[in-house]
C-alpha positions as CSV (number, residue, x, y, z in Angstrom):
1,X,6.6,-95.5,34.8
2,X,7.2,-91.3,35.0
3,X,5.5,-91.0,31.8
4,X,2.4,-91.9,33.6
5,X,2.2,-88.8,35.7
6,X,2.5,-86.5,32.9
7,X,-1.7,-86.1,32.0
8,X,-2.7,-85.8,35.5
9,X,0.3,-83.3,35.9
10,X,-0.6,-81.3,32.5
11,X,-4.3,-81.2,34.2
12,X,-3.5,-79.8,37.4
13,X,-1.6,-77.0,36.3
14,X,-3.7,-76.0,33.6
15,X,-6.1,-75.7,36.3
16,X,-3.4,-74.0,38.7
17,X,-3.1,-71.9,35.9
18,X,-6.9,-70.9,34.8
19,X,-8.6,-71.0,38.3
20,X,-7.4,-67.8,39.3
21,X,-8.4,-65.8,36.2
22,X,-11.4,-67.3,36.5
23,X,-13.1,-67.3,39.7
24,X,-13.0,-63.2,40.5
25,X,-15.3,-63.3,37.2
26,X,-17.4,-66.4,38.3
27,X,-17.9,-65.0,42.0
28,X,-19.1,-61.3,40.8
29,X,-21.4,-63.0,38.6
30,X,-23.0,-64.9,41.2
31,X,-22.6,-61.8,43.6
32,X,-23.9,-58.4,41.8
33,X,-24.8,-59.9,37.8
34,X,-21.3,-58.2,36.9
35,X,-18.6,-59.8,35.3
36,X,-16.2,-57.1,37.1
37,X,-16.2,-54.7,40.6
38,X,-15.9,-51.2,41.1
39,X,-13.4,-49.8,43.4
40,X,-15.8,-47.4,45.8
41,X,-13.8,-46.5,49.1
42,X,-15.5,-43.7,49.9
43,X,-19.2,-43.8,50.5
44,X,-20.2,-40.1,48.1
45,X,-18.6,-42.6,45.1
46,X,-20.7,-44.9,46.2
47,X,-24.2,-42.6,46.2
48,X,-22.9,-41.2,43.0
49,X,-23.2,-44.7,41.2
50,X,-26.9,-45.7,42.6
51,X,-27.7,-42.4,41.4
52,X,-26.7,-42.9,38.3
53,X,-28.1,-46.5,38.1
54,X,-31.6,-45.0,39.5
55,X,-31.9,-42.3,37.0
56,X,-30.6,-43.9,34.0
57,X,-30.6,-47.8,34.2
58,X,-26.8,-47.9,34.0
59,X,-24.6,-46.9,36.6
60,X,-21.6,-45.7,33.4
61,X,-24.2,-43.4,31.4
62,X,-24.6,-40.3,33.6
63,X,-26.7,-37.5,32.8
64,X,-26.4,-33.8,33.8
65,X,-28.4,-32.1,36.7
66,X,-30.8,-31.1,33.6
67,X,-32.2,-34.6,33.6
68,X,-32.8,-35.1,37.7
69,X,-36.4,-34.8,38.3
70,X,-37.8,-32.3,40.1
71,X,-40.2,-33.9,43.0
């Protein structure tokens, strides 16, 4: 009968549904260890952020030309 098709109906669109909130998170885990992406289209944005990562650890907590060591 119809009612038959209603789980396996239910199931795919809950997955049509959760799949693609889902996978961007899944596939930047498995990529860089980050649940999200920055947007870097130029390539100075780009050396900015390893900068930042090298001095401090953490590409979001930037520090001032103060703390860049001398070499």
């Amino acid at each position: 009968m119809w009612y038959r098709a209603i789980p396996s109906a239910a199931i795919t669109m809950i997955a049509a549904y959760f799949v693609p909130f889902y996978s961007p998170y899944i596939t930047n885990m498995l990529d860089n260890g980050r649940p999200h992406r920055r947007l870097r289209p130029h390539v100075w944005g780009t050396n900015l952020l390893m900068r930042d990562e090298h001095l401090t650890g953490n590409m979001y907590t930037l520090k001032g030309i103060e703390d860049i060591p001398v070499s």
